[in-house]
N, C-alpha and C positions, 0 to 999 in steps of 0.2 A: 714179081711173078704174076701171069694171068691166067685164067682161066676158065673155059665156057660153063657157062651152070646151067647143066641139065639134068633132065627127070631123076636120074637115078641119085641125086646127091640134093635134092628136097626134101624140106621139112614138110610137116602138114600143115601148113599157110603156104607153101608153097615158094618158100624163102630160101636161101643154102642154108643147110646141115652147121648148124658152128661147129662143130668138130672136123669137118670139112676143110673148114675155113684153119683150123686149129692145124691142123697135118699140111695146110699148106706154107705156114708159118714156115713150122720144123723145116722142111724142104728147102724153103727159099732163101734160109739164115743158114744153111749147113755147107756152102761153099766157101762163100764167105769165112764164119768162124771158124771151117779148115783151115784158110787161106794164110789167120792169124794164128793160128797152131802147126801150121806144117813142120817137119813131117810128120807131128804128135796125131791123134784121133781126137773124135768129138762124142759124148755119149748128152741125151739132153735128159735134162736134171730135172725142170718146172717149166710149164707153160700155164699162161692164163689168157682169157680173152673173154671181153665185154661186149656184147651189141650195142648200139648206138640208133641204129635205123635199120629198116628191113633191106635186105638185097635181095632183088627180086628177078632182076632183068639179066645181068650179067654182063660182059664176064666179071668174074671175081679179082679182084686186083687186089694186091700186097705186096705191101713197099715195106723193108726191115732196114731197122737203123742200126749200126753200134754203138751201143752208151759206154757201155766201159767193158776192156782186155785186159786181164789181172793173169796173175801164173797160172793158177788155175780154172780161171770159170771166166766165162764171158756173159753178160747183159745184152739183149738186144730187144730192142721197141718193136712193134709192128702196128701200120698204118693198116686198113682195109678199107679197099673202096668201091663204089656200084659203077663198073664201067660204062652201064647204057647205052651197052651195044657198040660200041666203040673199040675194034680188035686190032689197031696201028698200033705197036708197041713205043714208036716215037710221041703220036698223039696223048695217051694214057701219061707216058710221063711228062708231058708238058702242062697235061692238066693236073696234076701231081704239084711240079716245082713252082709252075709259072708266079709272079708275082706282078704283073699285067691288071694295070685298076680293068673290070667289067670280064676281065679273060672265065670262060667259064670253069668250073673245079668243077673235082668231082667230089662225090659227096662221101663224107668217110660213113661205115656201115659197122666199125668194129674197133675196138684198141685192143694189142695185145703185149704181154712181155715172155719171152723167153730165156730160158739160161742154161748154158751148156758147158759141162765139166769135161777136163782134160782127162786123155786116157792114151794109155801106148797101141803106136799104130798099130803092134802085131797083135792085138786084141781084135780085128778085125780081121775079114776074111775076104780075097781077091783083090783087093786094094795097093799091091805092092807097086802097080807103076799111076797109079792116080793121084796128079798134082794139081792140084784145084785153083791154084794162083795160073794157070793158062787158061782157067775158065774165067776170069775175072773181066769184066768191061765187054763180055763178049753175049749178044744173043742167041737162045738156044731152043732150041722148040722139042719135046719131048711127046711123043704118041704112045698111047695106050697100044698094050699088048692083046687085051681083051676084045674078043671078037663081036661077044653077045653082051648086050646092054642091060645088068643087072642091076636092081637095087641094092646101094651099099652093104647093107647089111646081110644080104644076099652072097655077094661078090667075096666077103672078106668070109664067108662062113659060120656066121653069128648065128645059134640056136638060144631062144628062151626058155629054158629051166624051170624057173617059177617066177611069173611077174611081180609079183605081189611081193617079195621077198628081192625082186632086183637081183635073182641069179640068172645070168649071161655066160654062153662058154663062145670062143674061138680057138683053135687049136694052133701051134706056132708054125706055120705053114709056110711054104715058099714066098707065095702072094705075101704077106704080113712083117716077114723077117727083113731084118735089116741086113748092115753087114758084118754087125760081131754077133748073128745070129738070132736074137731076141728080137721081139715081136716091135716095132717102130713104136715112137712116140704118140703120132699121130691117129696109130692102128689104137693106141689104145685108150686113147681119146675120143673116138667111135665109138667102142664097146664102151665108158664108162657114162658115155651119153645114152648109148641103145638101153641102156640098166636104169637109167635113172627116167629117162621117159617111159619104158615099160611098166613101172610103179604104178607110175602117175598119168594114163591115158588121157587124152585131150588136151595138153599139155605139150611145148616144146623147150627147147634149151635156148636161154639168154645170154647163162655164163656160165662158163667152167674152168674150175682152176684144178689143175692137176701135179702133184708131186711124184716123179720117178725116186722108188729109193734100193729094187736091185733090179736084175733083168731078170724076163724070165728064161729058165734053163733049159726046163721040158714042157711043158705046156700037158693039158690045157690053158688058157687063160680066163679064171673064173673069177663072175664078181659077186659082191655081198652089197645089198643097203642098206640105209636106214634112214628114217626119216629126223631131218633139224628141225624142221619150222612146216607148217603146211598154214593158207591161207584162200580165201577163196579165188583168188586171181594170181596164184605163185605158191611155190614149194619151194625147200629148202633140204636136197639130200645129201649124204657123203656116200660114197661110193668106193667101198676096198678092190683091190685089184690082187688078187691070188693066182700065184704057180702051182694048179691043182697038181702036177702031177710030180712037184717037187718039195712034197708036205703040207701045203697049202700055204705056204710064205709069200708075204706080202710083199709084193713090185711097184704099186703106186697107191696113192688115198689120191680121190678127187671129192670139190666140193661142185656140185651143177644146181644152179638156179633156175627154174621152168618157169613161163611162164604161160597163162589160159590161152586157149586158141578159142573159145566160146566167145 
């Protein structure tokens, strides 16, 4: 998968958003690991990703691997890389595979792993005729619905609560929701990065590793921190992820590693 990296999906270095980068993971591995569970469902369980180098220029490229398909759960890698302007979807992936002494690469930006647990298709909503193995081998280009060009956090409906405290709300909204309802992977990998940089001002995200362990029901989607480790060039938070409006039970824990932008 690629993607152009513009203003509204920067950090403050001016880099992509990891969490960005994170929700494109989820997206680009979810045909795919349908494709090995058809006609079952896919809910995703953990995602993690590392920075490597800045991506600055774009597009964003992410290549997902499968490591291992077990009855339940599926493994997949993810490559990420700084396309340098380069939008041929042929070209990207030859700069990808090629194995050509002097051929130029591109340069990876990111490693990530994700993993995604089986679930019954009718857990899911609208999907009764979507076969995802006739997506397979095939190129597809997807356009944004939004007309006005907001900053993410903006766009998804992210208000801050209290920074200082790492409380962030989203509500579970059309925009956000998936297809069995609850707020996407990716969505809430935004909000538990937008929580953990808010703590910590002048400060962006390097890594974030995140555990799904229910959906949310009703939303809001609220978060809590706290600080692991704080240093003068890196912090170290966890970050809970609560169904405010379904007692306050926990949907995921993340850990986000920042690093100084001074």
């Amino acid at each position: 998968m690629f993607a152009p990296l513009t203003d509204d999906i920067r950090s403050g270095i001016r880099t992509a958003r990891l969490s960005v980068v994170a929700t494109m993971i989820d997206v680009a591995a979810s045909d795919p690991v349908l494709a090995v569970w058809s006609p079952d469902w896919t809910a995703t369980q953990h995602l993690s990703l590392t920075s490597v180098s800045p991506l600055k220029n774009g597009p964003i490229v992410v290549d997902v691997r499968l490591l291992k398909a077990g009855k339940k759960v599926v493994f997949v890698s993810a490559d990420v890389y700084e396309g340098n302007g380069i939008e041929d979807f042929d070209e990207l992936r030859d700069r990808i595979d090629s194995t050509v002494p002097g051929k130029l690469r591109l340069n990876v930006a990111a490693r990530g792993l994700a993993t995604f647990a089986k679930i019954t298709r009718n857990a899911a909503q609208g999907v009764e005729s979507y076969d995802p193995i006739r997506w397979l081998g095939i190129e597809r280009r997807r356009n944004s619905e939004c007309s006005d060009v907001l900053l993410l956090n903006d766009r998804i409906g992210l208000k801050v609560c209290n920074s200082d405290a790492g409380i962030v709300e989203v509500a579970n909204s059309f925009y956000v929701a998936n297809s069995i309802g609850t707020i996407n992977g990716g969505a809430q990998t935004v909000v538990a990065e937008a929580a953990a940089e808010a703590m910590r001002p002048g400060m962006i995200t390097a890594d974030v590793n995140i555990h799904f362990v229910a959906p949310v029901r009703v939303g809001p989607l609220r978060t809590i921190g706290s600080i692991m480790r704080d240093a003068s060039d890196h912090s170290a938070i966890m970050i809970r992820l609560l169904d405010a409006g379904d007692g306050g039970k926990i949907v995921a824990t993340a850990t986000v590693i920042l690093q100084s932008i001074r």
